[in-house]
C-alpha positions in Angstrom: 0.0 0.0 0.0 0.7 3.8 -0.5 0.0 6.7 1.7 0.8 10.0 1.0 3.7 10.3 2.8 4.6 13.5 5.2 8.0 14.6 5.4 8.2 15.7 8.8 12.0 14.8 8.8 12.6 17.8 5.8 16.8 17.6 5.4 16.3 21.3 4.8 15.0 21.4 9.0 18.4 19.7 9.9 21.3 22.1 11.0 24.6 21.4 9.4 22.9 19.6 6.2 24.5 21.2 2.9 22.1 22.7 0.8 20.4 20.7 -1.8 21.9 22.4 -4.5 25.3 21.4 -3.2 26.4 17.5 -4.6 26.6 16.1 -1.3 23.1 17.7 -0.2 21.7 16.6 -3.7 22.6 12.9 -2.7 21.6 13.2 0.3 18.0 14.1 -0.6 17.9 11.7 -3.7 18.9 8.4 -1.1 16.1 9.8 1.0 13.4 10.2 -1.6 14.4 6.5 -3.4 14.0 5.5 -0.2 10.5 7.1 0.9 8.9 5.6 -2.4 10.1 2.4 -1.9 13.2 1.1 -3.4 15.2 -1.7 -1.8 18.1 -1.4 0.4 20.7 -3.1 -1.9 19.4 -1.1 -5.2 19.8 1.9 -3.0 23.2 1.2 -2.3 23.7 0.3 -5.8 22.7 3.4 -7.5 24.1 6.1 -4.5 27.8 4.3 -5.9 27.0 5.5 -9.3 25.7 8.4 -8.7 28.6 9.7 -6.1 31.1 8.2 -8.9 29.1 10.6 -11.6 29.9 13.8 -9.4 33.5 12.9 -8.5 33.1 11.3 -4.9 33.3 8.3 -3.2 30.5 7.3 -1.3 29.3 4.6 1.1 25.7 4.2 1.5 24.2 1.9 4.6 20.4 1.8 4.1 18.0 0.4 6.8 14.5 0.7 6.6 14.1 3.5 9.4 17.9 5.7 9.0 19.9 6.1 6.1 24.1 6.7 6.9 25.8 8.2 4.1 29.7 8.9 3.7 31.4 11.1 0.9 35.0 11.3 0.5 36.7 13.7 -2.0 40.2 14.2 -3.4 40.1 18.3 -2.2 39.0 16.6 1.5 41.1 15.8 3.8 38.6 14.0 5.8 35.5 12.0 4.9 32.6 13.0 5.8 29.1 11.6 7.3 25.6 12.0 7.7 23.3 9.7 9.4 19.6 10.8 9.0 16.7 9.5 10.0 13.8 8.2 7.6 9.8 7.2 7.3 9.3 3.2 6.2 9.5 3.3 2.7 6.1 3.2 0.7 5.8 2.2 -3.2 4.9 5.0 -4.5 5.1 4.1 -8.7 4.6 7.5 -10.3 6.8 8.9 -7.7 9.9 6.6 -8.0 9.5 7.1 -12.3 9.7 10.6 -12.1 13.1 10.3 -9.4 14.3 7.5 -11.8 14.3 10.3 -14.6 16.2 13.0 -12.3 18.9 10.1 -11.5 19.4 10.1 -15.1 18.7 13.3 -16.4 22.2 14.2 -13.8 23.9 11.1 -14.8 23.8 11.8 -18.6 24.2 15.3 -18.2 21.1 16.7 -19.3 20.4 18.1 -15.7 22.1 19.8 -13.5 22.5 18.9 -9.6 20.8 22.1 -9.2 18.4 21.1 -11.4 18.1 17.6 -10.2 17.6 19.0 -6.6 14.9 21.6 -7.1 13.0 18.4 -9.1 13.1 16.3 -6.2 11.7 18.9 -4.2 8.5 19.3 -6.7 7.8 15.5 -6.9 7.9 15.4 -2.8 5.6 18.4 -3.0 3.4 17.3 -5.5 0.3 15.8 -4.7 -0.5 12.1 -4.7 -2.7 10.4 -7.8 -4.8 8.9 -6.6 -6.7 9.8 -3.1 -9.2 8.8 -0.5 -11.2 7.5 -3.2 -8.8 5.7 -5.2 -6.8 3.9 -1.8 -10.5 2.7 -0.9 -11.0 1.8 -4.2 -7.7 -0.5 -4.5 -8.0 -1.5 -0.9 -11.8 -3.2 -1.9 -10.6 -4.4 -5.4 -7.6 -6.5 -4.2 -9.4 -7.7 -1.4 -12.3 -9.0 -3.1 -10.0 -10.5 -6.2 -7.9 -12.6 -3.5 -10.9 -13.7 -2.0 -11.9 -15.3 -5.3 -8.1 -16.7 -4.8 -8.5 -17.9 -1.9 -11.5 -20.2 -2.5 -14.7 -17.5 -1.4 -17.8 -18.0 -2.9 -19.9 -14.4 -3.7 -20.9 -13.2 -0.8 -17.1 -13.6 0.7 -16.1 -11.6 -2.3 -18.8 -9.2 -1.4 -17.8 -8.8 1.9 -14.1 -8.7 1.3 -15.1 -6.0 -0.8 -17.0 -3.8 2.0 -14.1 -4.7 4.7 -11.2 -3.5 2.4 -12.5 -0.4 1.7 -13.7 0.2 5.4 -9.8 -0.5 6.1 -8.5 2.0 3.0 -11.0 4.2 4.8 -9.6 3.8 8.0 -5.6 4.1 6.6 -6.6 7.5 4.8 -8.9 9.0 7.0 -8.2 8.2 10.7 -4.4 7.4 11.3 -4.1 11.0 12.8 -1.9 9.8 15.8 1.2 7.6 16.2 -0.8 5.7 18.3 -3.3 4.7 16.3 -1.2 4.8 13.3 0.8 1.9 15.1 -2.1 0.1 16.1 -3.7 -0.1 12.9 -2.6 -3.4 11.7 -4.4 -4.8 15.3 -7.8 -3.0 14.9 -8.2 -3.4 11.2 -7.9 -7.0 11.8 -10.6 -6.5 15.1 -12.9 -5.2 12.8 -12.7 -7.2 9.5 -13.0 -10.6 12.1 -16.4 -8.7 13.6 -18.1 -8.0 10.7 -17.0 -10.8 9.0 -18.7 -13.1 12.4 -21.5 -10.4 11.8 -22.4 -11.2 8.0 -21.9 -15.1 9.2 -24.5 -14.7 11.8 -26.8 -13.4 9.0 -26.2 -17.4 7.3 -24.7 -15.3 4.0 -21.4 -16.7 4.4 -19.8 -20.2 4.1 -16.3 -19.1 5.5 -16.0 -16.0 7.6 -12.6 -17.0 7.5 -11.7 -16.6 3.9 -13.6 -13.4 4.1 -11.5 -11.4 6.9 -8.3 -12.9 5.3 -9.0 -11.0 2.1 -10.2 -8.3 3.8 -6.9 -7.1 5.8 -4.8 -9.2 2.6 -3.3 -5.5 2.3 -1.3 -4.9 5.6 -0.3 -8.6 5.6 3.6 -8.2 5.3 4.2 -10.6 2.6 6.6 -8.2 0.4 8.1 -7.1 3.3 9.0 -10.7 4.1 10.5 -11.4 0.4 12.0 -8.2 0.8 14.2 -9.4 3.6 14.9 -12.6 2.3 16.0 -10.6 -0.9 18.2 -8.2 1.3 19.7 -11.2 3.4 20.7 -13.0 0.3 22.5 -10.2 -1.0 24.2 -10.1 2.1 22.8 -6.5 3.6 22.1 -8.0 7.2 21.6 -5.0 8.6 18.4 -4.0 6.2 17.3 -7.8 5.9 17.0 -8.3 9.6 15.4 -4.9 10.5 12.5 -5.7 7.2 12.3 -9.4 8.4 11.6 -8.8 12.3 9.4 -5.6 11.1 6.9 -8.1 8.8 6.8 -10.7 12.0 5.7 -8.3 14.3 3.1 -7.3 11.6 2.1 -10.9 11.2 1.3 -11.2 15.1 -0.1 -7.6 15.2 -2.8 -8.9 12.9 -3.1 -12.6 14.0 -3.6 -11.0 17.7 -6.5 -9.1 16.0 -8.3 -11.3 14.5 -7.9 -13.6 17.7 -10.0 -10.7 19.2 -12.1 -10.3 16.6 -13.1 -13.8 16.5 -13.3 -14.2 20.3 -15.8 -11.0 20.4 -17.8 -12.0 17.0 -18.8 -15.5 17.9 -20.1 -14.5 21.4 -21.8 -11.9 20.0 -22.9 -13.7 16.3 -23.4 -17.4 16.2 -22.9 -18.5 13.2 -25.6 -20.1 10.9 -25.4 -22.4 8.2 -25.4 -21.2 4.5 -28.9 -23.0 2.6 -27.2 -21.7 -0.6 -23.6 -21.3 -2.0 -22.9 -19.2 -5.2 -19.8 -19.8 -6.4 -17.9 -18.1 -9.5 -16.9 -19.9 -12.0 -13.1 -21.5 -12.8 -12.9 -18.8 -15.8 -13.5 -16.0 -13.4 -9.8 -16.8 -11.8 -8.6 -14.8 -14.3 -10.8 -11.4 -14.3 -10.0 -11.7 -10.4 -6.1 -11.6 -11.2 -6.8 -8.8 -12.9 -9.0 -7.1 -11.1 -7.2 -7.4 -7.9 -4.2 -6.3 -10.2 -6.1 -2.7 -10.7 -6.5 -2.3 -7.1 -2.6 -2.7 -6.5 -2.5 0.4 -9.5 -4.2 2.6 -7.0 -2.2 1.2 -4.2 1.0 2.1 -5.9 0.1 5.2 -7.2 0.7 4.1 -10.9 0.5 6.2 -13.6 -2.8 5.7 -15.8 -0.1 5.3 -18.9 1.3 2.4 -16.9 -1.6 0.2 -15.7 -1.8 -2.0 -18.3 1.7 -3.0 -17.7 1.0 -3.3 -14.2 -1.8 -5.7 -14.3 -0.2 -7.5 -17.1 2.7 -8.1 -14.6 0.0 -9.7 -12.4 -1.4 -12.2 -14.7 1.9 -13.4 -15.7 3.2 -13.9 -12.6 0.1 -15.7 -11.4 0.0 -18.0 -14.5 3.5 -18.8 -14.5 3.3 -20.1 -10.7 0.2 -21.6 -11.4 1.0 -23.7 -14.1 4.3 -24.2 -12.1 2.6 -25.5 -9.1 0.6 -27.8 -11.4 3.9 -29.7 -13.0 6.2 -29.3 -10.0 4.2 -28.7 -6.8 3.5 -25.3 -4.4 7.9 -24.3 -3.9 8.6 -24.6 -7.7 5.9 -22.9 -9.0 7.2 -20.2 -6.6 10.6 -20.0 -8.5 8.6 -20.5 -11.7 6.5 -17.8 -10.9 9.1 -15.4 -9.6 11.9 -16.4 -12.5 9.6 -15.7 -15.3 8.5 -12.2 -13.7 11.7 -11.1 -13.3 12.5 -11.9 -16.6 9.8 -10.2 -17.8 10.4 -6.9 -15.9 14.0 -6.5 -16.9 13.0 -7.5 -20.4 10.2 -4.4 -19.8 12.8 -1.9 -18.2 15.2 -2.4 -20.9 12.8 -1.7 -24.0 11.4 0.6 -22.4 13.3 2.6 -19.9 10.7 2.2 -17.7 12.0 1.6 -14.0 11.2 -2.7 -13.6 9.4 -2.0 -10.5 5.7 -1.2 -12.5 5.3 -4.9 -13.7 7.5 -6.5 -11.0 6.2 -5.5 -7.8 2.2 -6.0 -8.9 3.6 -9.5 -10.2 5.4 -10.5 -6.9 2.5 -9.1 -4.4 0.4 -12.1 -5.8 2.9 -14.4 -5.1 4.6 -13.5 -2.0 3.7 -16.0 0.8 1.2 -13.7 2.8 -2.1 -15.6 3.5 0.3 -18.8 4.2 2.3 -17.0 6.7 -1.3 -15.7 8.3 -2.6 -18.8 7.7 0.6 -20.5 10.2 -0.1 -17.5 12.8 -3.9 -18.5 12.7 -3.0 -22.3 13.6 -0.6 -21.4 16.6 -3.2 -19.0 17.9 -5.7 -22.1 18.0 -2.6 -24.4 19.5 -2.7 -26.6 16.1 1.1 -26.3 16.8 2.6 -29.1 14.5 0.2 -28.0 11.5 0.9 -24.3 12.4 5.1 -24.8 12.1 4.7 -26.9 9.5 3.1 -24.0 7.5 5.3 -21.6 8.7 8.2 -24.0 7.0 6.1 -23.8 4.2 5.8 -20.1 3.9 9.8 -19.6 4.6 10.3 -22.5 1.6 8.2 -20.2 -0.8 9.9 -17.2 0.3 13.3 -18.3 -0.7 12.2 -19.9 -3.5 10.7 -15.8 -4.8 13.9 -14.8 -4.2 15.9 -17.6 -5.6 13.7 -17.4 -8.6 14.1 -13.1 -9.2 18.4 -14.0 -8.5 18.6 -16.3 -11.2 16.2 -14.0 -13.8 19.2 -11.3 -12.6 21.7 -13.4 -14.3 19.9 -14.4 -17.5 18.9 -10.7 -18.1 20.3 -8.2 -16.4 18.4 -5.5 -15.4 19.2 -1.6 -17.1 21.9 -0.2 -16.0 21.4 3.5 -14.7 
């Protein structure tokens, strides 16, 4: 997901910050803003080296998801120097991270000044995001009720998936005023998807309130975050990897505490009654739902409307290569199926057409990254199913590498762009 992000850490608040027209204050704000709109630790790292090598310094960049720690040496310094900085969590923001991608190369081909480059970033962190209340709500609602099709729901758990993702969007856009409830959210989001889930049960419209409230808090399941950190730990940033993999577990339990609650509360309150009549979709509508839930992550990201088609064609691929995958080579193969032929795909993308990889990739890899498994495990310990509930867990960790596995070996085939 993607909130419009407030930068209430502003470099240009900071005493003893260059100026951003400066080279080091330029790169300084350009690490921050890749950051802020979601690029990876080890791509940040990556593209800071070019870019300091570009402007005649030297730098070394350690990202972590909450503090960046930049140094810049020069041949007219006698000394080093360093800046450590804090930073928000990082938010994929697509239109936002094109139009930085463009500045990095507009200064790295000389077309545009650090001057320039500097005053640019300071538009795009000014400008307003695409898509709004409305739109969030919108792609909040549409994913959910697209992985509830996923997931085995029959109508009315599509409907409801529906109503509780947008109620959550809602809640994301509108109320997270406070850091306390902004922390929280994860926990009450999953409170009240599990209550009115129980609720709609209690009605006898549902078959499985269960598939329902999954889909309906799918969104703040940390299931990128988690291949994320895999990602980073492969490539050997420990630091990064750790911080993004203990951040998506305490997510996890945020929201499997939740919906304890929420189920505790709802089936006191709402016994549940048996459905007389089931309406299910059917097996052609698997693919309208890809794509459909595919939109919604548009809005999420903040893509551009020129983009979108890319985006959800991203989506499908992924989710027929691991599909078909699964089908020949069972659940962990299909994974590095899935993840291999995306990646391929997206560099293949990127380099025709200069395009940053991220609009087809990260669409592609959100349906496959382990997320309802790993809630699924939570769910099982919660109920003491402990063997079942670590045996998932395996499961989800198996599927995780196996993403990342998959995305490294695409790397090697194809390359991606070069800045």
């Amino acid at each position: 997901m993607s909130f419009d992000l407030i930068d209430h850490l502003s470099l240009d608040k900071q005493p003893n910050f260059p100026p951003r027209t400066l080279p080091v204050g330029f790169m300084l704000r350009l690490a921050k803003a890749l950051h802020t709109y979601g690029m990876t630790a080890y791509e940040l790292e990556n593209t800071m080296k070019h870019v300091g090598q570009k402007l005649g310094f030297g730098v070394q960049c350690l990202a972590q998801p909450t503090n960046l720690i930049m140094s810049f040496s020069h041949p007219d310094e006698p000394e080093p120097k360093t800046y450590v900085f804090r930073v928000e969590q990082g938010e994929v923001n697509l239109e936002r991270r094109i139009q930085v991608h463009e500045v990095v190369r507009g200064v790295m081909s000389d077309e545009m000044s650090v001057a320039d480059g500097a005053y640019q970033l300071k538009s795009i962190s000014n400008s307003g995001v695409r898509f709004g209340l409305k739109g969030q709500m919108a792609g909040f609602g549409l994913l959910s009720a697209g992985i509830a099709h996923l997931l085995g729901g029959a109508v009315p758990e599509i409907v409801v998936a529906l109503i509780i993702g947008m109620i959550t969007g809602l809640i994301a856009v509108k109320f997270l005023k406070t850091d306390s409830l902004k922390y929280l959210f994860p926990t009450l989001s999953a409170i009240i998807s599990a209550l009115l889930a129980n609720f709609v049960a209690s009605l006898g419209w549902l078959t499985s309130p269960y598939i329902a409230t999954v889909a309906g808090v799918i969104v703040l399941v940390p299931g990128l975050p988690l291949t994320t950190a895999v990602a980073e730990l492969a490539r050997q940033n420990m630091v990064a990897g750790t911080a993004r993999l203990v951040y998506a577990g305490t997510i996890f339990l945020q929201i499997g505490f939740g919906v304890a609650i929420g189920n505790a509360i709802g089936m006191g309150l709402f016994p549940f009654q048996e459905v007389s009549l089931e309406w299910y979709l059917p097996n052609w509508a698997l693919w309208p739902a890809i794509a459909i839930a595919g939109v919604g992550l548009c809005f999420l990201f903040q893509c551009r409307p020129q983009d979108m088609h890319w985006a959800v064609l991203g989506g499908l691929i992924a989710f027929a290569a691991t599909w078909y995958g699964s089908q020949l080579f069972g659940q962990v193969m299909g994974a590095f199926i899935g993840a291999f032929v995306t990646g391929l795909v997206s560099n293949l993308f990127e380099r025709l057409s200069g395009i940053t990889k991220a609009v087809m990739l990260l669409p592609g890899i959100i349906l496959l990254v382990p997320g309802s498994v790993g809630f699924q495990s939570l769910s099982l310990l919660v109920e003491k199913n402990i063997v079942e509930g670590i045996d998932t867990a395996f499961s989800m960790s198996f599927v995780a590498i196996a993403l990342v596995t998959g995305l490294l070996f695409s790397s090697l085939i194809l390359p991606p762009k070069e800045i």
